[in-house]
N, C-alpha and C positions, 0 to 999 in steps of 0.2 A: 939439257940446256945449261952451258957453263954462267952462271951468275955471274960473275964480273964483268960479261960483255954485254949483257942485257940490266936497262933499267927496274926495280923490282918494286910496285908501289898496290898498294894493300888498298881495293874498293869497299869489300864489307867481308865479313868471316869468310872464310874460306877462299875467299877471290880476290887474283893477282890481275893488275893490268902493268904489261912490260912492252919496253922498247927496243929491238936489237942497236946497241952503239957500235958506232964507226970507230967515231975517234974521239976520244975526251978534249975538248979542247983548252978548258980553263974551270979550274976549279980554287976559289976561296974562301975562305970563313971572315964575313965582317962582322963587327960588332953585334949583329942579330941574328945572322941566319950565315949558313953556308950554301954559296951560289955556283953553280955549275953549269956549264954550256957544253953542253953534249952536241954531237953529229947524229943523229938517227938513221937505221937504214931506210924507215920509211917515209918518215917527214920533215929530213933534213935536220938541219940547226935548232935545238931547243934551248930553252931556259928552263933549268930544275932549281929549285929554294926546299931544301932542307928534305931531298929525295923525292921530292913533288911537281910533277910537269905542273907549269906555267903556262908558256907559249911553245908550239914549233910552227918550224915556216909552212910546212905543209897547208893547215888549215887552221894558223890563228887568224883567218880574217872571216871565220865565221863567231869566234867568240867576240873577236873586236866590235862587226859589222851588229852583231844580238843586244852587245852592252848599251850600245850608243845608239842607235836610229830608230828605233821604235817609241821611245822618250820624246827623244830629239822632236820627230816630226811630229809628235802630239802634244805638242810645244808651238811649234811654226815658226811664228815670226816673234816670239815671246822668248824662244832660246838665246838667250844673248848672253849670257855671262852663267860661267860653268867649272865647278869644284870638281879638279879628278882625286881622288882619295888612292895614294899608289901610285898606279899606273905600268910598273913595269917596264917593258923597253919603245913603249909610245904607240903600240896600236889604237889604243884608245880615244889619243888625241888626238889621231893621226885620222882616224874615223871622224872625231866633233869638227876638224876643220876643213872638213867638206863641208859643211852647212854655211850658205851664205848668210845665216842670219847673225852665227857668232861673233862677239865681239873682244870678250876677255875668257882665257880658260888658265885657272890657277890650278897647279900641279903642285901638290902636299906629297912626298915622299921622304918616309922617314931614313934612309939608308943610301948616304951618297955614293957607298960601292955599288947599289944596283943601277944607278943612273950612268958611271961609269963602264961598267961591265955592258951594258944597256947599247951604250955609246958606238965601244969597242966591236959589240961580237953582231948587234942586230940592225943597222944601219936600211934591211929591207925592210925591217917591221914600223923604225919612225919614220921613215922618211924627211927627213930635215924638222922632225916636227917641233922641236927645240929649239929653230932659229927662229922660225916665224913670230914676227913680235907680239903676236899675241896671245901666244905661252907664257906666265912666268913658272916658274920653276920657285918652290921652296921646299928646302930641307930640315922638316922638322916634323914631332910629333904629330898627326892631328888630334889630339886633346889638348896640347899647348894652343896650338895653331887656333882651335875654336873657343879657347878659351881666350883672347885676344883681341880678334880678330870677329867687328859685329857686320860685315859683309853681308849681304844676301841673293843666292845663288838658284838661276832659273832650273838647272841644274845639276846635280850632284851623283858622280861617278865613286862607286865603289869598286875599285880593281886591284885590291887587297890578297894576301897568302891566305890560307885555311886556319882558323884560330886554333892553334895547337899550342899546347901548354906551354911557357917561356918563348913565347916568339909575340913581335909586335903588331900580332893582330887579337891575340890572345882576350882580351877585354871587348873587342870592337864591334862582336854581335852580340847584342843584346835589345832590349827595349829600352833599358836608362839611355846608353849612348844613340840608340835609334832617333829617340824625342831630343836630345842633344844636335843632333844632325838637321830634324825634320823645324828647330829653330832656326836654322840658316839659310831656308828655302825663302822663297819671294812665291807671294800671294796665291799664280798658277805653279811653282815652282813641283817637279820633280826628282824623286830620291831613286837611287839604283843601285840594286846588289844583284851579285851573283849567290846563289845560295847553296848548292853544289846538285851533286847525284842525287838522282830521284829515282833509281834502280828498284825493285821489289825488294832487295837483301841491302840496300844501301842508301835511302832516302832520311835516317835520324835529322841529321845535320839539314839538312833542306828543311823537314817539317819544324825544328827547331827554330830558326829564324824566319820562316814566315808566320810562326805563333808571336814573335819577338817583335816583329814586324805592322801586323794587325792591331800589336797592343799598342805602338806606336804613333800607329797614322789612322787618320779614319776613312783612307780608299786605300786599297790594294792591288796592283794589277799583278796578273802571274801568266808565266809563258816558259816556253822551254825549246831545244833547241840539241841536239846532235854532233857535238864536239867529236869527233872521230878519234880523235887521238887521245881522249879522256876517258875514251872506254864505256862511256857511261852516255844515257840521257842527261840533260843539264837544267838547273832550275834558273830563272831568273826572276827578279822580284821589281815591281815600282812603289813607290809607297810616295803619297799626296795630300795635302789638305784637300785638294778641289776636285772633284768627281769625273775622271775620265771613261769612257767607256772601248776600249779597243778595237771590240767587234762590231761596233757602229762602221767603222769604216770598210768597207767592202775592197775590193782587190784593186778594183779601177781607181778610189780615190786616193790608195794608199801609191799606187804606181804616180797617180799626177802631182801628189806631192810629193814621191823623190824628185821627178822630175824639177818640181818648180824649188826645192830647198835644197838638194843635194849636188854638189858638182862632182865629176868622172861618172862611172861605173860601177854601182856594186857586183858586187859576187856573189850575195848570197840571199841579201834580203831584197824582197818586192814584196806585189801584195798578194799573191800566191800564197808565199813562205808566212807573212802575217797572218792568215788564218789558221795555217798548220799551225804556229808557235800558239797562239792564245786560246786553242781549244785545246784545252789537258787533256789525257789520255783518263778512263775513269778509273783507273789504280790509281795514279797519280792523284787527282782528286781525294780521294780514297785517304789517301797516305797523307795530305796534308792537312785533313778536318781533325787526325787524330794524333796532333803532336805532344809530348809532356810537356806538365805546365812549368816545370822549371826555366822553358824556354825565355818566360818572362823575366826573371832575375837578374842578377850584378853580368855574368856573365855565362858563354856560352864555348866553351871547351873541345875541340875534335880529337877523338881518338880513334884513329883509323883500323877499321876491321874491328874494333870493341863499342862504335856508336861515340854517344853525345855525352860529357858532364857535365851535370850544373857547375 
């Protein structure tokens, strides 16, 4: 396999998860990270950050559809005003504004060449989702942004890069900044991370921030999900003041409230797929009773194929 045609990204020791590329289509280094939009043979147009899949067209609208709708709808008619943390090139929002109950979604992205790039190369993934006037868009830290800024947010999207040393997510899992975050919710208000791999040889980083997580909030929901193109099983995290319970809702009720909150089509979530995600596998389980406790601390570090530093 020649390396320069294929993407080459490190899951846990030993293990490669790669892409065969088409065609490179655009690659820069902004102020934070270097961005890449690759052609893939298998999943079309992606977005890399700093050698890292992001999104490809193939099946980011099962990460999209995982981040936003499960929250969302255990929310209801209470989701109205919604923090994206990141965001990327707009699946996420693009997902919150099918909800007819939204009314404002503020978009914090620190790196206006991703919004650009964003702009340029993904056009299938926002779908206009940046005109609709009920986006704003801001370009700045969010540590500035919350430190600012006393808003409170039904809620809150984290679709952030992997916090690797010198890159600006590098600080943003933790439990200091968790209970930072978990001050910006409103009353039912929900918090959302993605946490990464939950693999057998690559789950640190996952058990990491939901030990960060726990120590943050006092309910946590957890579910997981099948990113094809990440190689991996996928952790996802909620964290809330107020005591939700997931698995209360059976298939049927979870199908009638997309129906009655959700406008088009999903692809991927109903209430079928709800039960799949919210019943962990019991390795999984397993692997996240036993995280280190550093998880709690200043900060939470990824270093791929060597695990987690404090």
């Amino acid at each position: 396999m020649n390396s320069q045609d294929w993407t080459h990204e490190v899951v846990a020791t030993g293990e490669v998860h790669s892409h065969q590329i088409v065609r490179r289509l655009h690659t820069e280094r902004s102020q934070f990270q270097k961005i890449e939009v690759l052609e893939t043979a298998g999943y079309g147009v992606g977005l890399f950050s700093d050698g890292r899949i992001q999104h490809v067209a193939g099946d980011e609208y099962i990460y999209s559809e995982t981040i936003i709708h499960p929250a969302a709808l255990l929310l209801g008619d209470h989701c109205k005003r919604a923090l994206i943390v990141g965001g990327g090139p707009g699946g996420a929002i693009r997902e919150l504004l099918r909800h007819r109950s939204i009314e404002t979604i503020t978009q914090v992205e620190i790196d206006p060449t991703m919004i650009d790039v964003s702009r340029r190369f993904f056009p299938h993934i926002s779908q206009g989702c940046w005109e609709d006037p009920r986006v704003r868009l801001e370009i700045a830290d969010i540590s500035d942004f919350l430190a600012r800024n006393g808003e409170r947010f039904d809620l809150i999207i984290y679709d952030v890069s992997e916090p690797m040393k010198d890159t600006p997510a590098s600080n943003l899992f933790s439990s200091v900044f968790f209970t930072k975050i978990r001050a910006h919710l409103s009353e039912r208000g929900i918090f959302v991370t993605w946490a990464g791999s939950v693999g057998p040889r690559s789950h640190e980083l996952a058990a990491s921030i939901h030990r960060a997580m726990e120590t943050a909030f006092p309910h946590v929901m957890r579910y997981v999900c099948s990113t094809q193109s990440y190689g991996t099983s996928w952790l996802t995290l909620g964290g809330s003041n107020h005591p939700y319970e997931p698995l209360q809702l059976g298939r049927e009720a979870v199908d009638r409230a997309i129906a009655d909150h959700i406008q088009g089509t999903l692809r991927f979530y109903d209430g079928t797929t709800h039960l799949h995600m919210f019943n962990l596998p019991k390795d999984v389980r397993a692997a996240l009773a036993q995280a280190p406790e550093h998880a709690t601390g200043a900060g939470i570090q990824f270093q791929p194929g060597t695990g987690v530093q404090p």
